[in-house]
C-alpha positions as CSV (number, residue, x, y, z in Angstrom):
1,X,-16.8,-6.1,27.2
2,X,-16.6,-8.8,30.1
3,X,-18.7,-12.2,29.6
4,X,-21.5,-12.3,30.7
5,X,-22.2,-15.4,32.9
6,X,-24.0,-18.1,31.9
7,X,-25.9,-20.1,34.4
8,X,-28.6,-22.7,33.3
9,X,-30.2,-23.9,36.8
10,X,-33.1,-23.9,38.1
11,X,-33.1,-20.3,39.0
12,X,-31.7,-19.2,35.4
13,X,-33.0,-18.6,32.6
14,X,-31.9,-20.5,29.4
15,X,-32.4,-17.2,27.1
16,X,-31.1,-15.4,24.6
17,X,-29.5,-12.0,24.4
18,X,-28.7,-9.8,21.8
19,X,-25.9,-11.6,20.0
20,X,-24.5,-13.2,16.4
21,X,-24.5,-16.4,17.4
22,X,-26.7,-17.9,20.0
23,X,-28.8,-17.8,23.3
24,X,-27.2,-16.6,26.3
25,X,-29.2,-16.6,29.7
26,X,-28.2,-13.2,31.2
27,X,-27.9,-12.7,35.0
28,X,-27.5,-9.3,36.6
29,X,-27.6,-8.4,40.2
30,X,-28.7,-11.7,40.8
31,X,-31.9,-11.2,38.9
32,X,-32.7,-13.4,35.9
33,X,-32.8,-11.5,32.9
34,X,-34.4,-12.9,29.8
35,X,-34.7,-14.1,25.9
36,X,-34.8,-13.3,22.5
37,X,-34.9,-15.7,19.2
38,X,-32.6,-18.6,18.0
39,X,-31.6,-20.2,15.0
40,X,-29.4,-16.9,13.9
41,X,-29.3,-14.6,16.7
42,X,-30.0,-11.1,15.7
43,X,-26.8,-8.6,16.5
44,X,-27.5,-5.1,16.7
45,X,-24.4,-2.9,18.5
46,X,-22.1,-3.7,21.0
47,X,-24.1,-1.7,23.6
48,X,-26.3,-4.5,23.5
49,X,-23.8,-7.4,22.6
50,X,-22.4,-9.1,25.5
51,X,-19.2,-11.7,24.8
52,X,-20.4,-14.5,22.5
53,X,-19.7,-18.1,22.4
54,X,-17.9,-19.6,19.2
55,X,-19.9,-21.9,17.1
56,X,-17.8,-25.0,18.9
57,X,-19.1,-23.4,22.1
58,X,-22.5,-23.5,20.4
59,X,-21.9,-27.6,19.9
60,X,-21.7,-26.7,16.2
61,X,-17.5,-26.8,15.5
62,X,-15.3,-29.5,15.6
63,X,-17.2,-30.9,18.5
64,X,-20.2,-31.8,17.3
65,X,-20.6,-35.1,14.7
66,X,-23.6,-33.3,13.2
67,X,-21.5,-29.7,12.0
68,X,-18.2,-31.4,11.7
69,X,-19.6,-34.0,8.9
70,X,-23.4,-34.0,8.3
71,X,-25.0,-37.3,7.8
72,X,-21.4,-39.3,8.0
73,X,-21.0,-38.5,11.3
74,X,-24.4,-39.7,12.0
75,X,-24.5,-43.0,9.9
76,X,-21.6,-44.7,10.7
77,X,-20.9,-47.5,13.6
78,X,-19.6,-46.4,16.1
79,X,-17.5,-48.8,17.9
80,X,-16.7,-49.5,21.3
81,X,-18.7,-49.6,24.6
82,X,-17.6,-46.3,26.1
83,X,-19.4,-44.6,23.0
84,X,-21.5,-41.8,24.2
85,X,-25.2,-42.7,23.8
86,X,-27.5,-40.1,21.9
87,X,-30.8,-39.0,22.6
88,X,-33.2,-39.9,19.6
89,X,-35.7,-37.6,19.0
90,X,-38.6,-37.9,16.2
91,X,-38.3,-40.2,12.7
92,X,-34.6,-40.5,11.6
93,X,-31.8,-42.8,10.9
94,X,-29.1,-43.7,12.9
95,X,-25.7,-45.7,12.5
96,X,-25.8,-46.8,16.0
97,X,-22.6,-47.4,18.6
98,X,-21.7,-51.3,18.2
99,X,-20.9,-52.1,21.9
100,X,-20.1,-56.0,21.7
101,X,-19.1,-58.0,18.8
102,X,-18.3,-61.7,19.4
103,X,-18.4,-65.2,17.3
104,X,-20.3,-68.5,18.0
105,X,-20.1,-72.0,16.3
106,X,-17.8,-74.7,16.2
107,X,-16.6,-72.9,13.0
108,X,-17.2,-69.2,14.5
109,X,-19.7,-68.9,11.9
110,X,-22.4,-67.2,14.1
111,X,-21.2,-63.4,14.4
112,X,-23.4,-61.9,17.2
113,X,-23.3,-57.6,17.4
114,X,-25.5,-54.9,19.7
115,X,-26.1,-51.4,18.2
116,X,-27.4,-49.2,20.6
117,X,-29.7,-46.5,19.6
118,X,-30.7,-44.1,22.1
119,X,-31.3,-43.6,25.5
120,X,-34.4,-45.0,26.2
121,X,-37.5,-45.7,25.9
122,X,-38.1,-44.9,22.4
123,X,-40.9,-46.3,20.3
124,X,-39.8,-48.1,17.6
125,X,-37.0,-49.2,15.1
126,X,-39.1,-49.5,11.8
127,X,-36.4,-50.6,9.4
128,X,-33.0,-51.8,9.0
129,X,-30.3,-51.2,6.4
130,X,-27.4,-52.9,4.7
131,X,-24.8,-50.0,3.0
132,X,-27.7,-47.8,2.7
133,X,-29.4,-50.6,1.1
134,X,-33.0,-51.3,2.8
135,X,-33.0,-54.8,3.7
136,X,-35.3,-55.2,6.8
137,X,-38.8,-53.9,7.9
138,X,-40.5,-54.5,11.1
139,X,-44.0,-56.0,11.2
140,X,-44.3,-55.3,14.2
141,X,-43.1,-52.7,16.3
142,X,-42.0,-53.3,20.5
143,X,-39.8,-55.1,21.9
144,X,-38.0,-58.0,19.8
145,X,-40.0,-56.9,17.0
146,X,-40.8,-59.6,13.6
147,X,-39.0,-58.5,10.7
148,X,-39.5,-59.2,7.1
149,X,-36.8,-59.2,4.4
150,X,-37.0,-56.7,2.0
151,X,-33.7,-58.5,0.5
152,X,-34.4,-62.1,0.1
153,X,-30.7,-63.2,-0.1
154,X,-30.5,-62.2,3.7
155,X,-33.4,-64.3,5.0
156,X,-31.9,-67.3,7.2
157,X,-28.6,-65.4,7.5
158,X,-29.2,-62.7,9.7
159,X,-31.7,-62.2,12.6
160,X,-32.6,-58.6,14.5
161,X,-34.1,-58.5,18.4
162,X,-35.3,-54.7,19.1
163,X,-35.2,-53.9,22.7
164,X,-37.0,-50.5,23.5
165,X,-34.6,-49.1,26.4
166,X,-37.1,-49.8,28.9
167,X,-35.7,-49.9,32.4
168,X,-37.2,-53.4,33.1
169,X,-36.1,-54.5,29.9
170,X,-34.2,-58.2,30.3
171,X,-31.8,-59.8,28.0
172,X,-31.9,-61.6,24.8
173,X,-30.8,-65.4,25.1
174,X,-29.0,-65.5,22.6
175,X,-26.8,-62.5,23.1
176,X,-26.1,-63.9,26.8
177,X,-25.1,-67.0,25.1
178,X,-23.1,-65.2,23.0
179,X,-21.1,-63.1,25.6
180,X,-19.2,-63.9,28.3
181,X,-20.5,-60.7,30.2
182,X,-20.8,-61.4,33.6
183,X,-24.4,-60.8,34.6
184,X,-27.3,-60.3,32.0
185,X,-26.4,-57.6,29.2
186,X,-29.7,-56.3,29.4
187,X,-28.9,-52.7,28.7
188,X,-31.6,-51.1,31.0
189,X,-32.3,-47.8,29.9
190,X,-30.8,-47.9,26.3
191,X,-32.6,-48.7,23.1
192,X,-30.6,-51.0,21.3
193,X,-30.9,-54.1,18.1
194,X,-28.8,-57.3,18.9
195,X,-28.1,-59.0,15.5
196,X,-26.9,-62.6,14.9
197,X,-24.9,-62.7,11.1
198,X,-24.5,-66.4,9.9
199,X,-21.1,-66.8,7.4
200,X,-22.6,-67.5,4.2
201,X,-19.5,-66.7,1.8
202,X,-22.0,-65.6,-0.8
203,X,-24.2,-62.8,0.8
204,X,-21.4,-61.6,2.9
205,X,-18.4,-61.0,0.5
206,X,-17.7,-57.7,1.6
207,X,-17.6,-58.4,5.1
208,X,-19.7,-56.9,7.5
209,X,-22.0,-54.2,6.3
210,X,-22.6,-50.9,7.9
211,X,-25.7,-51.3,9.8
212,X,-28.1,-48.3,10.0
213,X,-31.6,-47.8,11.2
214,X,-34.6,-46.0,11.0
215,X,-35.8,-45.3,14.6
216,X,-39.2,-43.9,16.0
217,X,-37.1,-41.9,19.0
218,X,-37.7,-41.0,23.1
219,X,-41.1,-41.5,24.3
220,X,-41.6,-37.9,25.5
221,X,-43.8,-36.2,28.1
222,X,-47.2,-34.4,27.7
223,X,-47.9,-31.0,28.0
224,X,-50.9,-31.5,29.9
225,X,-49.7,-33.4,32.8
226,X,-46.3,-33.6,32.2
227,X,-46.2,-37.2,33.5
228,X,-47.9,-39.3,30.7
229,X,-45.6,-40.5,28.0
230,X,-45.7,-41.3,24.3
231,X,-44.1,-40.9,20.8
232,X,-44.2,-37.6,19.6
233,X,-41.8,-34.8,17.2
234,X,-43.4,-32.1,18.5
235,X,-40.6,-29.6,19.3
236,X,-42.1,-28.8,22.7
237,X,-42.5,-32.1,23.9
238,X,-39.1,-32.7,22.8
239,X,-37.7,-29.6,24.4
240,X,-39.9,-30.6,27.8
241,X,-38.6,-34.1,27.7
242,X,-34.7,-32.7,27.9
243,X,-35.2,-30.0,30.2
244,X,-36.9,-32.3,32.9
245,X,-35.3,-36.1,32.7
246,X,-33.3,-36.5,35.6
247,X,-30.8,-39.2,33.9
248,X,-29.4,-37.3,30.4
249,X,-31.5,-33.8,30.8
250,X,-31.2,-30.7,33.0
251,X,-33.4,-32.3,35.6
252,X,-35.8,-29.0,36.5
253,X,-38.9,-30.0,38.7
254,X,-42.1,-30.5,36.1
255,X,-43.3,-28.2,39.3
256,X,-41.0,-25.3,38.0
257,X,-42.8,-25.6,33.9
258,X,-45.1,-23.8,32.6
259,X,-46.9,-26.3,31.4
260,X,-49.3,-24.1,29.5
261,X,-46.7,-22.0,27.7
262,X,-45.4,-25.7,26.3
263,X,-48.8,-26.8,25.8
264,X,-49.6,-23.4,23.7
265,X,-46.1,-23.5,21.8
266,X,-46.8,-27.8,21.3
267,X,-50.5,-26.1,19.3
268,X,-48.5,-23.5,17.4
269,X,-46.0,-25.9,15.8
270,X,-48.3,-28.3,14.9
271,X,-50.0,-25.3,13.1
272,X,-46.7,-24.8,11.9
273,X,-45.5,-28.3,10.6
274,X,-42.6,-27.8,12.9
275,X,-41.0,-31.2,14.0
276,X,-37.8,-32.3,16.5
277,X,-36.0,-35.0,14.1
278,X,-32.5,-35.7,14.9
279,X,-30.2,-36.8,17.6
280,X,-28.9,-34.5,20.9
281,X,-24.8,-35.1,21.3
282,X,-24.1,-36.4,25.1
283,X,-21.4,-35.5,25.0
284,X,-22.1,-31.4,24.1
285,X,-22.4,-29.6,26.6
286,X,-26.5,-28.9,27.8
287,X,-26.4,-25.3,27.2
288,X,-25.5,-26.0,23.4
289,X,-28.0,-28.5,22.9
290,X,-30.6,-26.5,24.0
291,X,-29.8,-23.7,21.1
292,X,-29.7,-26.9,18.5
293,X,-33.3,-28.0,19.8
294,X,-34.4,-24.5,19.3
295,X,-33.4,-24.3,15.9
296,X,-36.2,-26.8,15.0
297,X,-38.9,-24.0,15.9
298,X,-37.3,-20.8,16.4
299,X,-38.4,-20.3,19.9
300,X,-36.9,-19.3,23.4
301,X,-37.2,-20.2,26.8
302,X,-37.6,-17.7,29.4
303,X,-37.7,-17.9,33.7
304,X,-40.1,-15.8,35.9
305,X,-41.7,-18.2,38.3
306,X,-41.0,-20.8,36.2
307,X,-39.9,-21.8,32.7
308,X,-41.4,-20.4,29.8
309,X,-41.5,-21.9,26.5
310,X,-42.3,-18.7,23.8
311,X,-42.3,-19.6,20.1
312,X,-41.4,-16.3,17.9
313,X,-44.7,-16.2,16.6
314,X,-47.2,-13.5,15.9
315,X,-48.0,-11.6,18.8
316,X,-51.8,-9.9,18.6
317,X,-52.1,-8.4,22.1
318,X,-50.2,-4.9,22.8
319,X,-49.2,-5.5,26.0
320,X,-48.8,-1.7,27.3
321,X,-48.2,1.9,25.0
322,X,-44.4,3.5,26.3
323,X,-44.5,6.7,25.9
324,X,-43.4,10.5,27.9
325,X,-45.5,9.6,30.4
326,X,-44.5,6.2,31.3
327,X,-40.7,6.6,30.3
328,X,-37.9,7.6,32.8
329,X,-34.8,9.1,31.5
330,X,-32.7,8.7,28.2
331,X,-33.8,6.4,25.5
332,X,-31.0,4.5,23.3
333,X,-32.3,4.0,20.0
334,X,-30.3,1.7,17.7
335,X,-30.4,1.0,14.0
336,X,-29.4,-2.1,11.8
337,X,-26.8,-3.1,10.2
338,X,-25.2,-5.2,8.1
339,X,-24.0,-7.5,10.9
340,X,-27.9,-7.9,11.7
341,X,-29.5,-8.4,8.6
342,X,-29.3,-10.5,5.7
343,X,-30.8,-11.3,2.3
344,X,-29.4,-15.1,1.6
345,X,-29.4,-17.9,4.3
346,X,-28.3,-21.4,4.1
347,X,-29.3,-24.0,5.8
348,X,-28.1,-27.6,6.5
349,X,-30.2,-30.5,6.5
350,X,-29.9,-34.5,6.6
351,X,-33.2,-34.7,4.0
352,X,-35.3,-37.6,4.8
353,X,-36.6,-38.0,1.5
354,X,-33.1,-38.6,-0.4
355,X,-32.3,-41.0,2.4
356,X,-31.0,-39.0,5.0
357,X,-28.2,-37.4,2.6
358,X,-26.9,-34.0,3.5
359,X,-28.8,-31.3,1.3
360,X,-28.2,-27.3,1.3
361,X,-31.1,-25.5,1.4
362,X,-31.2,-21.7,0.2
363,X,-33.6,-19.0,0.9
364,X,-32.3,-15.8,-0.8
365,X,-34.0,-12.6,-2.3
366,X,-32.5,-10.7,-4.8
367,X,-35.0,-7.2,-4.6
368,X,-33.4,-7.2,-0.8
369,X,-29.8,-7.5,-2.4
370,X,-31.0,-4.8,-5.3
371,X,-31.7,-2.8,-2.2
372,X,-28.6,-3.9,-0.4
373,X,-26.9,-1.9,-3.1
374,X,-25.9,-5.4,-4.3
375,X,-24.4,-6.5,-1.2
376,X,-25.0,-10.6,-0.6
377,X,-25.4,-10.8,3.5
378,X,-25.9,-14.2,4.0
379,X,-25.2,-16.4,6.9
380,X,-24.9,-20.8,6.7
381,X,-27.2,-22.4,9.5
382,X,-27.1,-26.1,10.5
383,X,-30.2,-27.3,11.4
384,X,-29.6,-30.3,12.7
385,X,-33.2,-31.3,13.5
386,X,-35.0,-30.2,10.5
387,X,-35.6,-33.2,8.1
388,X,-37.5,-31.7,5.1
389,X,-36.7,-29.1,2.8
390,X,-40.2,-27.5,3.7
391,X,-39.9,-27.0,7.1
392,X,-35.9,-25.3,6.5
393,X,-37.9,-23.0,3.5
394,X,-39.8,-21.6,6.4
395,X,-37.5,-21.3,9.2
396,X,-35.3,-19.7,7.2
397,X,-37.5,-17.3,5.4
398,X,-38.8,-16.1,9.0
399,X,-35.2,-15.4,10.0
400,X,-34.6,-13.5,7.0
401,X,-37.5,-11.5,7.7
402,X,-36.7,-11.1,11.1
403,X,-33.4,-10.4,10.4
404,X,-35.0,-7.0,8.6
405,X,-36.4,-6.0,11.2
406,X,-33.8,-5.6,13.7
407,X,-34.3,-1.9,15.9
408,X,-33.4,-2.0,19.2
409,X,-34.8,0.3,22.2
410,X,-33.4,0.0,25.1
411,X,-35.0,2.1,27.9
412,X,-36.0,3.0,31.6
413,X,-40.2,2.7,32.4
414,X,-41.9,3.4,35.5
415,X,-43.5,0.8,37.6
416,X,-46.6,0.6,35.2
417,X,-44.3,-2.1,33.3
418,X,-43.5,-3.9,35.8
419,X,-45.5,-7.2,34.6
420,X,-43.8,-7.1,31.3
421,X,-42.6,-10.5,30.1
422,X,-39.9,-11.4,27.9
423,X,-42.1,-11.5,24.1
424,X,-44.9,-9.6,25.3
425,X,-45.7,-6.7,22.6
426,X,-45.7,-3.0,23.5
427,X,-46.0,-0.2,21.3
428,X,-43.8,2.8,21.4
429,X,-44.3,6.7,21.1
430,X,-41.2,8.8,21.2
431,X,-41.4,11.9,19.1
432,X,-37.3,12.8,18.9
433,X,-36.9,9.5,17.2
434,X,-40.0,10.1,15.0
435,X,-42.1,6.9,16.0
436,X,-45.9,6.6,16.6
437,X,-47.3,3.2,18.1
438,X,-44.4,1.4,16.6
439,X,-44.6,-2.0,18.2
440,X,-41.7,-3.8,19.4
441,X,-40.8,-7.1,21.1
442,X,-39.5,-7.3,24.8
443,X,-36.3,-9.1,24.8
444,X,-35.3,-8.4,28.0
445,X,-36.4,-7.3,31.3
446,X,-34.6,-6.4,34.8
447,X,-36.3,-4.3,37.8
448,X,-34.5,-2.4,39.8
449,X,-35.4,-1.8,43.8
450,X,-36.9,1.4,43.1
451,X,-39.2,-0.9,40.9
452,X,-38.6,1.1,37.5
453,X,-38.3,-1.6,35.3
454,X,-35.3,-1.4,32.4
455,X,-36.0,-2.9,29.3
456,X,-34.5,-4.0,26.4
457,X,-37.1,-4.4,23.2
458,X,-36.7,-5.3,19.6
459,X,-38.3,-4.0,16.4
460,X,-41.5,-6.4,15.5
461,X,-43.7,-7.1,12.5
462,X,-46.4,-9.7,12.4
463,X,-45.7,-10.2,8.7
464,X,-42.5,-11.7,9.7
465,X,-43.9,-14.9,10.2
466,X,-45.6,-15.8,6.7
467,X,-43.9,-17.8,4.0
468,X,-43.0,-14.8,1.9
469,X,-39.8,-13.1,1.9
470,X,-40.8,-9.5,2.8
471,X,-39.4,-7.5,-0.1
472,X,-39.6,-3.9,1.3
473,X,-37.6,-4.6,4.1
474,X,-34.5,-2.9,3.5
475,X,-35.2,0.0,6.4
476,X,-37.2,-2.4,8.2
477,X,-40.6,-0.8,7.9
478,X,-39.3,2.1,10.0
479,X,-40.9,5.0,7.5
């Protein structure tokens, strides 16, 4: 089946379609099509599964630090000033890209080094660390923040300036002193820590240590507005702030938001204890970044007017009733399988209560694989923004359940649908496949000049969403 395109602009949708893998925006005609879920995409049959992109096209194979190596290819030092800068979102801990390293002293006994962060402006760097060994805490947070020493050996021998990544930001003294940068090496724009090491033979006998930080990330945009900015791990905000920033994002007009959807979805994951926590790869490519950010709530993002943010959340308003008398033509009615379901899931995590150390997380049910006839359908997931074994329990318990529930309609309705919207509810009536008000999800929508509207829908179930595994699943609720 021929790829389908994938076009993320500002008149494309950013969306998922029916596939293994990921989130594919779907154009046809010239008409933007829509969305479905995230973190595992749910397959059901090639009818309805375009060409899909490989993890690595997803940002999660070889090229992505996160995938490739966990929490070593997040805590390490970088080295060299063509490192590509992150984007820090939420609480985490970050090894930082050393861009200068230089010497002072009549005795070169000064060592001066910059870290940078994260784009900027981020909030704060709350606490520095020796080989994983906590050795400094700010007292302060802002720019060239007062530390305390959490390792007394280290007082008088080292000293940390935080700059925020403002864009007026000017430079430390000392590092211009140290450098023989021409100009002032400000770095406007990027959050970074300048440190000055003094040779002590004692507290350095292994050389210099690998630095790592704990980092309050990006100062992100409201939901209200749109244009006042603070600290925040709410996904949405987050997943606003990326879409819209003109220097490192995709740059879309906060005129061409839906600032209510975000604003709605921002309340929901709050509900939720859902929360963005980890660091976007500049050097991915957008479109894979966006499915990583949407692992952290299992949501979508769909284009009418304008962009949609829609969480996959219960739904309690039936949107319209298909039925004979709103239905045009044949109906395709397809049925799970085991490509589409599953009854273990794993999920990858940097945990930030042993430290940030990689930790497996499993959600698994062994009445579904009793009903399975034994059969263990499990999928791995990294989750590359989820810090707390808590928030992965849920996520992945939802997808499980979701996965269970994975009929597909696709279908022909007259004009009466026509204001259908990618995860509205409907409920369907079709007496040759033996369903009565069954409700399903719209995935997918495309009207055609006669202004019949096609659409694609998938099974739904309000229990989904609770933080049970649902255990009479295996013919997803389709007695």
């Amino acid at each position: 089946m021929a790829k389908i395109p994938i076009l993320i602009s500002a008149a494309t949708a950013i969306g998922t379609a029916i596939g293994l893998t990921g989130t594919l925006a779907v154009v046809v005609g010239g008409v933007v099509l829509a969305a479905g879920a995230v973190i595992v995409a749910k397959a059901a049959v090639k009818i309805f599964t375009p060409d899909i992109p490989s993890m690595e096209d997803m940002g999660m194979g070889p090229g992505s630090d996160y995938a490739n190596s966990g929490s070593q290819g997040i805590l390490i030092n970088k080295s060299g000033s063509s490192s590509n800068i992150p984007i820090v979102y939420g609480l985490t801990r970050t090894g930082g890209a050393r861009t200068f390293i230089g010497a002072t002293g009549s005795e070169n006994d000064v060592l001066h080094a910059t870290y940078v962060l994260s784009e900027g402006e981020i909030n704060a760097c709350k606490k520095i660390f020796f080989d994983g060994v906590e050795v400094m805490t700010a007292t302060a947070t802002g720019q060239n923040s007062s530390w305390s020493f959490t390792e007394s050996k280290y007082s008088g021998n080292v000293a940390a300036h935080f700059y925020p990544g403002t864009d007026t930001q000017t430079a430390n003294s000392g590092l211009v002193g140290a450098t023989s940068w021409t100009g002032s090496p400000d770095h406007k724009g990027l959050a970074y820590v300048y440190m000055a090491f003094t040779y002590d033979q004692e507290v350095w006998k292994n050389g210099l240590p690998t630095v790592t930080f704990e980092i309050e990330g990006k100062k992100v945009p409201d939901t209200a507005t749109g244009t006042s900015y603070a600290y925040s791990d709410n996904p949405a905000r987050c997943i606003l702030d990326y879409l819209t920033n003109s220097r490192y994002g995709k740059a879309i007009a906060m005129s061409d938001i839906d600032l209510q959807s975000f604003a709605d979805a921002e309340t929901y994951y709050a509900t939720k204890g859902f929360h963005c926590r980890g660091q976007v790869d500049t050097k991915s490519r957008m479109y894979s970044n966006m499915l990583d950010l949407f692992t952290s709530c299992r949501s979508y993002l769909a284009f009418g007017n304008k962009y949609r943010l829609i969480p996959d959340k219960v739904e309690t308003a039936v949107q319209l009733t298909l039925d004979d008398s709103n239905t045009i033509g044949d109906v395709t009615y397809v049925l799970a399988d085991k490509k589409s379901m599953f009854n273990k899931l794993k999920g990858r995590i940097m945990n930030e209560s042993t430290e940030y150390r990689d930790d497996m997380v499993i959600v698994e049910s062994s009445t579904l694989q009793a009903q399975d006839n034994g059969h263990v359908l499990e999928a791995e997931i990294p989750l590359p923004y989820t810090k707390t074994r808590a928030e992965a329990i849920q996520l992945l318990t939802e997808e499980i359940n979701d996965s269970r529930q994975s009929h597909m309609i696709e279908m022909k309705a007259t004009v009466e649908a026509i204001d259908l919207q990618v995860g509205d509810i409907v409920q369907v009536t079709n007496q040759t496949f033996g369903i009565t008000n069954k409700k399903f999800r719209i995935a997918e929508t495309t009207i055609d000049p006669t202004s019949e509207v096609r659409l694609t829908m998938r099974e739904y179930d309000s229990n989904v969403y609770g933080g049970s595994i649902l255990t009479n699943a295996k013919d997803d609720n389709n007695d």
